[in-house]
DODRENBA-771283 format. One record per residue (C-alpha): x negated, y, z negated; residue in three letters. Coordinates in steps of 0.02 Angstrom, whole numbers, padded with zeros to 5 digits, always signed. Layout:
// residues N
XYZALA
...
// end
This chain:
// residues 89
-05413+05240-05924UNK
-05286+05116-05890UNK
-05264+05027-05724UNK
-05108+04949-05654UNK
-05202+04851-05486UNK
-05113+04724-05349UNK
-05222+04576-05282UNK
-05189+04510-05123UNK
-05188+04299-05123UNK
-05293+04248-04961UNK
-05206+04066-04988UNK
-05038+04125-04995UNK
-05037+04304-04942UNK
-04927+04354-05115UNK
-04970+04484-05210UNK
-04994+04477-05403UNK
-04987+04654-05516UNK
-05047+04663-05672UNK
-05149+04799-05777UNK
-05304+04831-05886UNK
-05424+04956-05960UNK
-05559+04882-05862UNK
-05518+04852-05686UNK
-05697+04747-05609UNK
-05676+04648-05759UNK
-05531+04612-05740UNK
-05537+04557-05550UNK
-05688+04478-05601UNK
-05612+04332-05708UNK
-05448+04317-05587UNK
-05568+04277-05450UNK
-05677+04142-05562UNK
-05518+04062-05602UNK
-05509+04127-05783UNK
-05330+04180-05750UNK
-05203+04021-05774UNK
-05090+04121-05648UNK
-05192+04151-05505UNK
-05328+04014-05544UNK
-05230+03890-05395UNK
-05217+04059-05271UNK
-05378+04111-05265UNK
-05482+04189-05180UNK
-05404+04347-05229UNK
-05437+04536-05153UNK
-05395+04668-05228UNK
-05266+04773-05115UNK
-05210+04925-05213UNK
-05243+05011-05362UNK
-05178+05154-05492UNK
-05272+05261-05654UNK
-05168+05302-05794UNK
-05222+05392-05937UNK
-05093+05297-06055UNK
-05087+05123-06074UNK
-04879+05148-06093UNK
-04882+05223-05921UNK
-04970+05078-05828UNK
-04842+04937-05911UNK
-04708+05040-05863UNK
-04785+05057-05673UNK
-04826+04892-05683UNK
-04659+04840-05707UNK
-04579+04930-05579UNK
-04725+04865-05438UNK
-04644+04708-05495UNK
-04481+04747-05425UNK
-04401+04712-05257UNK
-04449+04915-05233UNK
-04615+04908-05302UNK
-04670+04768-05179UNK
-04588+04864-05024UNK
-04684+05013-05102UNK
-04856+04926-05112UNK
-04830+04838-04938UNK
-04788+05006-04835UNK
-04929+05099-04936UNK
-05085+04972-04879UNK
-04969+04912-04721UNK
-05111+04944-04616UNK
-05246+04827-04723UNK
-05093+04706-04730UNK
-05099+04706-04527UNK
-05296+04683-04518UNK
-05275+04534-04645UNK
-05144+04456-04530UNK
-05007+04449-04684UNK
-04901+04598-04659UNK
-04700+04531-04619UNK
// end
């Protein structure tokens, strides 16, 4: 399996996607500042996730979750965790 997952910034209140075939892992090393990206934005929670069998159909998701669309997408799917977090605008 193949994950495309969105971590919520508790710094900044951004999001950053990304995607992997091992998801705890993954958030694992983000959160002890493995990750040159999100090293500076931590701590990180992670707000969404997706399981793809392919690893061609998680880029591709990935990619669009990226867009202007994606991120309206992601923040009216977990709006209400984005409200109890005090970050939803």
């Amino acid at each position: 399996m193949y994950y495309v997952y969105v971590l919520l910034s508790e710094k900044d209140g951004k999001f950053y996607t990304g995607f992997t075939d091992d998801l705890k892992r993954r958030v694992d090393e983000h959160n002890a500042g493995r990750v040159q990206s999100t090293a500076k934005r931590r701590p990180l929670t992670l707000a969404y996730y997706e399981a793809c069998l392919h690893q061609d159909d998680a880029v591709h998701r990935e990619k669009y979750l990226k867009t202007t669309f994606g991120k309206q997408y992601i923040r009216n799917r977990i709006k209400s965790s984005l409200i109890e977090l005090n970050v939803y605008t």
